[in-house]
NUMIKE-323498 format. One line per field, with one value per residue: residue number from 0; residue in one letter; x, y negated, z negated of N, C-alpha, C, O in turn. Coordinates in steps of 0.02 Angstrom, whole numbers, plus 50000, padded with zeros to 5 digits. Each point is the difference from the previous one (the first is absolute). Layout:
% residues N
nr = NUM:...
rest = A:...
n_u = X:...
n_v = Y:...
n_w = Z:...
ca_u = X:...
ca_v = Y:...
ca_w = Z:...
c_u = X:...
c_v = Y:...
c_w = Z:...
o_u = X:...
o_v = Y:...
o_w = Z:...
END
This chain:
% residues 182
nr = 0:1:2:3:4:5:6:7:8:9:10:11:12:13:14:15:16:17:18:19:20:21:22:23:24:25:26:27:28:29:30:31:32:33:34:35:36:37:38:39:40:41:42:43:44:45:46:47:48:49:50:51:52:53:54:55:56:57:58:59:60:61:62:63:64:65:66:67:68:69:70:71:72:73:74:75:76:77:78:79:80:81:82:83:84:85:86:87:88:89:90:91:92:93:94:95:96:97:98:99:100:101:102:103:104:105:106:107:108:109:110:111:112:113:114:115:116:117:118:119:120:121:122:123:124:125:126:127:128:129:130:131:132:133:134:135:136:137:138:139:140:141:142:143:144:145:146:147:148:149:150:151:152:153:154:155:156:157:158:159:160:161:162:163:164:165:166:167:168:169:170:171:172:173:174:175:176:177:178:179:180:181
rest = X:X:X:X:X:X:X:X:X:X:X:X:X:X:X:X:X:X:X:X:X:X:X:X:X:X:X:X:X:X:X:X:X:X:X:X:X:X:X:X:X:X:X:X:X:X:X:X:X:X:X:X:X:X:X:X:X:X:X:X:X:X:X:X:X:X:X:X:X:X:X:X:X:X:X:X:X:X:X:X:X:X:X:X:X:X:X:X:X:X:X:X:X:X:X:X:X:X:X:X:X:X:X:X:X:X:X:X:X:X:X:X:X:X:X:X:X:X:X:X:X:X:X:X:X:X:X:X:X:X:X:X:X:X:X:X:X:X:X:X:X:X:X:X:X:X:X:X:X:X:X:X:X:X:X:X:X:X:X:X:X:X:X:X:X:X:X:X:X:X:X:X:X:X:X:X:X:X:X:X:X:X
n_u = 50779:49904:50099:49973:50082:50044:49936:50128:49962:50046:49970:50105:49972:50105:49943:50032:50004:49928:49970:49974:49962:49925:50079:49968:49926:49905:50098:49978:49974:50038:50116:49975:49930:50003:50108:50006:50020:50057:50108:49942:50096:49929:49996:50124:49902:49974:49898:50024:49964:50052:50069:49989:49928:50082:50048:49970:50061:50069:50031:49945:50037:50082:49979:49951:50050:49969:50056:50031:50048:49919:50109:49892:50078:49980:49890:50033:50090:50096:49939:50026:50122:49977:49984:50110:50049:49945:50104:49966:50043:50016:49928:50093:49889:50053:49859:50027:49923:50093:50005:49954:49875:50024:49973:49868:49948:49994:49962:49906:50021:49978:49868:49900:50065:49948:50094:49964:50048:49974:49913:49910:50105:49967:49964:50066:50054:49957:50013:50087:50041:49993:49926:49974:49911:49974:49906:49929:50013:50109:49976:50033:50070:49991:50067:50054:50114:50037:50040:50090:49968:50052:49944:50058:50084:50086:50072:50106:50037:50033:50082:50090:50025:50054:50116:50107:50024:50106:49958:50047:49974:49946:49966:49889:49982:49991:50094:50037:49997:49947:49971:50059:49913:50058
n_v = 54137:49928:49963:50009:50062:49889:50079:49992:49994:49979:49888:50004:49891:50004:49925:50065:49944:50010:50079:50027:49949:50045:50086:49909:49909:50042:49995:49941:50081:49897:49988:49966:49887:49898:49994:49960:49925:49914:49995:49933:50058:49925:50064:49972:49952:50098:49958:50133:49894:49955:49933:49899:49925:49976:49913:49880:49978:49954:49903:49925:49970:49924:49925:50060:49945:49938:49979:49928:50010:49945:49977:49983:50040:49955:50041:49899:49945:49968:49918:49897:49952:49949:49900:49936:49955:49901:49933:50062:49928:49963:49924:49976:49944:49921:50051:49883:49945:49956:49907:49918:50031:49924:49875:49966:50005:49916:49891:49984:50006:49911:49934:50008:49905:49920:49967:50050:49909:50110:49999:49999:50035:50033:50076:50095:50055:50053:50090:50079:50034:50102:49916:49984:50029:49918:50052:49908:50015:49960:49900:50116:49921:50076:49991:50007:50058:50066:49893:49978:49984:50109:50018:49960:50046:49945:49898:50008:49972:49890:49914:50039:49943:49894:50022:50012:49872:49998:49884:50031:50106:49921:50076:49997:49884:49995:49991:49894:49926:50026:50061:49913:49995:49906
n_w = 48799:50023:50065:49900:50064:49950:50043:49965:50111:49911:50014:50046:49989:50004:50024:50091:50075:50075:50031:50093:50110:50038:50040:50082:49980:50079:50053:50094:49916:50018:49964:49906:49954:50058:49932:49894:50080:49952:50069:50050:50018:49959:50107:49998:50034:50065:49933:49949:50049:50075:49923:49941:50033:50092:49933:50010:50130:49947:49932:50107:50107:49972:49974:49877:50071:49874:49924:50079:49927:50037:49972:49965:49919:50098:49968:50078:50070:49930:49926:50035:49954:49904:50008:50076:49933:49993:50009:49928:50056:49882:50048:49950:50011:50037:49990:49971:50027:50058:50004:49972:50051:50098:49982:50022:50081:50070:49972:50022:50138:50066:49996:50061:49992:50030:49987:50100:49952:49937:49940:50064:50056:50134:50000:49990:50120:50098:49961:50005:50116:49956:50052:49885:50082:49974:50044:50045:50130:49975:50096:50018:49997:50071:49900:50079:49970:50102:50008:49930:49918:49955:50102:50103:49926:49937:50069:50057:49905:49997:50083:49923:49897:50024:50052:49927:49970:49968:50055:49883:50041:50056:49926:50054:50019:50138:49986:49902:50069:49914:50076:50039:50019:50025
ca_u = 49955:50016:50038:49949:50037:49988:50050:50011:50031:50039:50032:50023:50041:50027:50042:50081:50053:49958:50009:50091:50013:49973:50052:50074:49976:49955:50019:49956:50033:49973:50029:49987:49922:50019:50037:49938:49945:49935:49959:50028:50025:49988:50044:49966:49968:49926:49978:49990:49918:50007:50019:49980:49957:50015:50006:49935:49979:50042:49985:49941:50005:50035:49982:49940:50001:49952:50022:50062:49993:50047:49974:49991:50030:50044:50018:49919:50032:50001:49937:49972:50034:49961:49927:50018:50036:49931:50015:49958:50032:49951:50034:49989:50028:50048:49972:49992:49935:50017:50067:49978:50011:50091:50060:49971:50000:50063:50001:49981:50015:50079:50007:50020:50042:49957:50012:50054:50035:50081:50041:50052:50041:49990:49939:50001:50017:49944:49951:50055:50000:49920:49955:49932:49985:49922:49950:49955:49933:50007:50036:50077:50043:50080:50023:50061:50023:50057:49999:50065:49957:49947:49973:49992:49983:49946:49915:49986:49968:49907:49956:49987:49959:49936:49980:49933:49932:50029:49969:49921:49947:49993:49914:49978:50002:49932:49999:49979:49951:49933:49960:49929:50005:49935
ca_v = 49950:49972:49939:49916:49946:49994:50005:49943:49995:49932:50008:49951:49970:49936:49952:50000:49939:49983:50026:49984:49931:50006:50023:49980:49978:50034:50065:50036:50049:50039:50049:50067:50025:50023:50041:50025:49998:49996:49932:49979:49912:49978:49931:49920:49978:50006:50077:50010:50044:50041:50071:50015:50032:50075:50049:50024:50074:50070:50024:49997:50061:50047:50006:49989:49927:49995:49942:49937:49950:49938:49940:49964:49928:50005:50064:50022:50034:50073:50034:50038:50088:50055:50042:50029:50084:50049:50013:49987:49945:49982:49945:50004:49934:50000:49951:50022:50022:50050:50039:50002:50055:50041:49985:50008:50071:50012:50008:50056:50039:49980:50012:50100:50039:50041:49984:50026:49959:50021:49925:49967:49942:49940:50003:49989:49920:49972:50001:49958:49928:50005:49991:50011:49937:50006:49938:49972:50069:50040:50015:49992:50028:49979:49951:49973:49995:49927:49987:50065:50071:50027:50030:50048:50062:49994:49961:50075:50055:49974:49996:50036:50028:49961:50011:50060:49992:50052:49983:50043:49955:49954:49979:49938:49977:50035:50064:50062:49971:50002:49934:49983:49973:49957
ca_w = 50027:50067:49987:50008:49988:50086:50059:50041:50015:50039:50072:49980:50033:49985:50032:49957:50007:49925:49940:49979:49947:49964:49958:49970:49945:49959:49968:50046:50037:50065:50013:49958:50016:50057:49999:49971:50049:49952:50039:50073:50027:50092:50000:50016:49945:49990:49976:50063:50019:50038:49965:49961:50036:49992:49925:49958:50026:49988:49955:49999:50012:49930:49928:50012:49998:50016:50005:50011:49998:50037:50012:50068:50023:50035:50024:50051:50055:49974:49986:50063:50030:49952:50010:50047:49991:49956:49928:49967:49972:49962:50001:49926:49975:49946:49971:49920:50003:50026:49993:49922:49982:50004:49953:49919:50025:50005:49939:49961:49999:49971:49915:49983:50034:50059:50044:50008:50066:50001:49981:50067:49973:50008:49964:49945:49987:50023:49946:49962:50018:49998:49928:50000:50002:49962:50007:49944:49997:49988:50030:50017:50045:49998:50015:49997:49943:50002:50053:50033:50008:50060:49941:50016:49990:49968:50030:50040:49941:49992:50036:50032:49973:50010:50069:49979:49962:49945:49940:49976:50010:49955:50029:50029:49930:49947:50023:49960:49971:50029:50047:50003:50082:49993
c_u = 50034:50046:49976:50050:49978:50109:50019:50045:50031:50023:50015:50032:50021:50035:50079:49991:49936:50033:50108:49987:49962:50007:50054:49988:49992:50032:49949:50041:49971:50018:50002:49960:50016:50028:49932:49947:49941:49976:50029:50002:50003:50038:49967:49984:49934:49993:49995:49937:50006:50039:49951:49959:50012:50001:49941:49946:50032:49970:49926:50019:50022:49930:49917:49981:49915:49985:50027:49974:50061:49978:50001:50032:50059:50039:49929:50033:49996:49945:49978:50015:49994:49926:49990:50029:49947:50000:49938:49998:49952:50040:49971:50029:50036:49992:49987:49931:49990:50063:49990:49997:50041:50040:49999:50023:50101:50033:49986:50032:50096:50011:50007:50030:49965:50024:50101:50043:50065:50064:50023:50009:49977:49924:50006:50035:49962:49953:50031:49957:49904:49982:49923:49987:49932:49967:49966:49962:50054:50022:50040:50027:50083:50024:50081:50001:50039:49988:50026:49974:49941:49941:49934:49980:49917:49921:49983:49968:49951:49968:49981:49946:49926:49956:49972:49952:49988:49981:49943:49939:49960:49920:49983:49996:49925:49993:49970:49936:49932:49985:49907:49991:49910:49985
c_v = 49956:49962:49936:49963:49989:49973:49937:50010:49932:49988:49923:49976:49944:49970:50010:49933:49962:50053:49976:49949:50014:50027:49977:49984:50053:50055:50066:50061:50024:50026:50060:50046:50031:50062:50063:50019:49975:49930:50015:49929:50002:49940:49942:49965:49975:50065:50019:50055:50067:50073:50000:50031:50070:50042:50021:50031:50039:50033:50026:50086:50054:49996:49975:49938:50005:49906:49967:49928:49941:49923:49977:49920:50008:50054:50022:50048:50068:50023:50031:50038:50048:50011:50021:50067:50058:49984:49958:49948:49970:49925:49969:49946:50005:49943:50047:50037:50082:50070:50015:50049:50074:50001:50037:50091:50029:49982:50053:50055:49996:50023:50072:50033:50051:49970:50010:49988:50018:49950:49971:49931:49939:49992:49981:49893:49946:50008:49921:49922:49965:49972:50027:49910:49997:49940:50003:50087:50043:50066:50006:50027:49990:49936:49985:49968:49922:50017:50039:50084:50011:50015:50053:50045:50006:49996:50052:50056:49984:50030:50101:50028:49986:50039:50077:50025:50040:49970:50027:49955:49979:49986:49942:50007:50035:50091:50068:49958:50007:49950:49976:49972:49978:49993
c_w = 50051:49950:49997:50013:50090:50026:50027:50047:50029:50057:49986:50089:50001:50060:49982:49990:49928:49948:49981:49970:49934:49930:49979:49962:49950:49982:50031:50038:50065:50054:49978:50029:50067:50017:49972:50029:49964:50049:50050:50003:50084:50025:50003:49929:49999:50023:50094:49990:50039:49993:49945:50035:50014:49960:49984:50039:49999:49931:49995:50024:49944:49965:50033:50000:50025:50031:49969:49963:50003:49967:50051:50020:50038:50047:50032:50030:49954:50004:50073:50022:49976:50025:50063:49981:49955:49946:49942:49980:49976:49972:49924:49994:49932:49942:49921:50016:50044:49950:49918:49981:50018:49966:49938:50007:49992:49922:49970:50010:49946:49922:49997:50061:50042:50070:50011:50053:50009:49967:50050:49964:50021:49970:49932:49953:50004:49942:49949:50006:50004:49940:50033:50017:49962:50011:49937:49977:49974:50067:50005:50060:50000:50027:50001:49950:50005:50093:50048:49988:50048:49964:50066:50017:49932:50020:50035:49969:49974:50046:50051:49944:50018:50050:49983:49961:49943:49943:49988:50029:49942:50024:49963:49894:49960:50027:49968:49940:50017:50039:49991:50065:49992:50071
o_u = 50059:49975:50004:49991:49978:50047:49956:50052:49987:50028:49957:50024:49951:50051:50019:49992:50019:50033:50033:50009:50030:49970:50038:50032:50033:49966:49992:50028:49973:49960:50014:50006:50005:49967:49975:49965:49947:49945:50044:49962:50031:50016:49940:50041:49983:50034:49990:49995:49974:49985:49976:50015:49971:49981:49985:49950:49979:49974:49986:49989:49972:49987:49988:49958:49979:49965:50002:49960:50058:49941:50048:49978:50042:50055:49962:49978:49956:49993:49980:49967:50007:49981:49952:49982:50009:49955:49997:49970:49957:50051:49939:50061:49985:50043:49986:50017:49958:50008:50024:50048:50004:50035:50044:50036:50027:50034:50046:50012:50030:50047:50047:49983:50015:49954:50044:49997:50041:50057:50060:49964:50001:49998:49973:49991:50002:49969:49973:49971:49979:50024:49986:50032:49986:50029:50015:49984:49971:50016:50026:49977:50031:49982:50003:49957:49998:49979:49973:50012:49961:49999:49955:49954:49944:49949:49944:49967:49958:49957:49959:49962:49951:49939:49948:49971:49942:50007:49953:49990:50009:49987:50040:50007:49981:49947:49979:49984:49995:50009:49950:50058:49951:49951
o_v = 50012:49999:49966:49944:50036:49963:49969:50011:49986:50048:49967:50045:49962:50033:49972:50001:49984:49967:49982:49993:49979:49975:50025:50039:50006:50034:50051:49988:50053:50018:50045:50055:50061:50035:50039:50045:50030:49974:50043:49952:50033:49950:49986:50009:49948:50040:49962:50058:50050:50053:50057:50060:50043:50058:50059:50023:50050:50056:50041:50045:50054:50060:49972:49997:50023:49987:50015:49970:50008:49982:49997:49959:50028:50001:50046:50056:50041:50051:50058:50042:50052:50058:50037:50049:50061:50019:49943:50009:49998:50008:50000:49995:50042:49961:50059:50058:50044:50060:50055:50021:50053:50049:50027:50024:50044:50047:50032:50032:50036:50029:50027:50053:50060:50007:49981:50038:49964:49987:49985:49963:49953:49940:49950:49960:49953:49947:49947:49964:49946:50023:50015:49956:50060:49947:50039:50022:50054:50058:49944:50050:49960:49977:49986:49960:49950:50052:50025:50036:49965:49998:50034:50006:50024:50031:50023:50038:50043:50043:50011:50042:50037:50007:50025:50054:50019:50030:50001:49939:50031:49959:49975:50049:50012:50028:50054:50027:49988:49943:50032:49990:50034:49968
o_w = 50013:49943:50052:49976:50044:49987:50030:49970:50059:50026:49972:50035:49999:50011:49948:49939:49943:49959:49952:49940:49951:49952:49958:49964:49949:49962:49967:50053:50015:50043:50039:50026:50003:50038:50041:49976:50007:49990:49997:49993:50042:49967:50002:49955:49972:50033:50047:49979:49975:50028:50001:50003:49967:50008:49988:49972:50030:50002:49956:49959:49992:50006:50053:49955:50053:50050:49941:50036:49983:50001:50040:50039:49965:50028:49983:49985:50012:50035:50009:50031:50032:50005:50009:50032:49990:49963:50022:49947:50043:49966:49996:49993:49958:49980:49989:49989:49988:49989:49985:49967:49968:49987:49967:49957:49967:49979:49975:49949:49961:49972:49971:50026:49999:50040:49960:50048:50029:50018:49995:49966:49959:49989:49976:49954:49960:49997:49984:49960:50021:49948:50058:49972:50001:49985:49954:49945:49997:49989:49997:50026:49965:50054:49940:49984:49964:50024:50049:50048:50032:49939:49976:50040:50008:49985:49993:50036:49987:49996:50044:50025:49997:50000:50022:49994:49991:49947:50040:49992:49947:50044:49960:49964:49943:50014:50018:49947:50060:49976:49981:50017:49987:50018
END
């Protein structure tokens, strides 16, 4: 039969000079990772749009990329160079109301192990540094554990579930009840 597990592939990039300082405290192998090829460290110390960008038309070309999803905070220039190059880009506020039933979806896959991320190391740390956040409704999404962690890769995995809509659909409350219409 088909594999119910879903497929993760990771793409990680870090600022060299944010992440160095950033490991001196935290015991953060990221030289490793690097050597590993599990991140790219970019220079300087802000994120660089412009290689990230390339990668992910490169990878749009590698692989059946139906669409992208992006938070849409701080990254207008990238988004545009992506939908200049063809690439699918779907912008996913990064709101408990949005993102809920991704999370709820992505839980579930974690409890039966239906979801498969190669144990990549920076992911997996990034989970580390992840709590469940929960409103009054029983909404959740990912939240940072302590200040100094990432968390990412994680919000990136909501938000790429959200974007393919892999939560069971769910019909209207009276779907299966008799109607009366006055």
């Amino acid at each position: 039969g088909a594999d119910p597990k879903w497929r993760v592939l990771p793409r990680f990039w870090w600022p060299r000079e944010s992440a160095m300082a950033q490991r001196q405290g935290a015991r953060i192998p990221v030289e490793g990772w690097e050597t590993d090829g599990a991140i790219t460290l970019t220079p300087g110390n802000v994120a660089d749009h412009d290689l990230i960008g390339r990668a992910i038309v490169a990878d749009c070309a590698r692989f059946q990329v139906e669409q992208i999803g992006v938070d849409p905070f701080n990254v207008h220039q990238l988004v545009q160079d992506l939908l200049d190059a063809d690439v699918p880009v779907v912008t996913v506020p990064q709101k408990m109301s949005t993102l809920s039933p991704a999370a709820k979806q992505l839980e579930r896959w974690v409890m039966a192990a239906d979801i498969d991320h190669g144990l990549h190391p920076v992911l997996r740390w990034q989970a580390a540094c992840a709590v469940v956040r929960e409103d009054d409704q029983e909404n959740i999404m990912p939240a940072k554990r302590r200040s100094t962690g990432k968390i990412d890769g994680i919000a990136a995995l909501v938000t790429a579930i959200a974007v393919a809509n892999v939560e069971p659909a769910q019909q209207p409350y009276y779907a299966n009840s008799p109607m009366i219409f006055l």
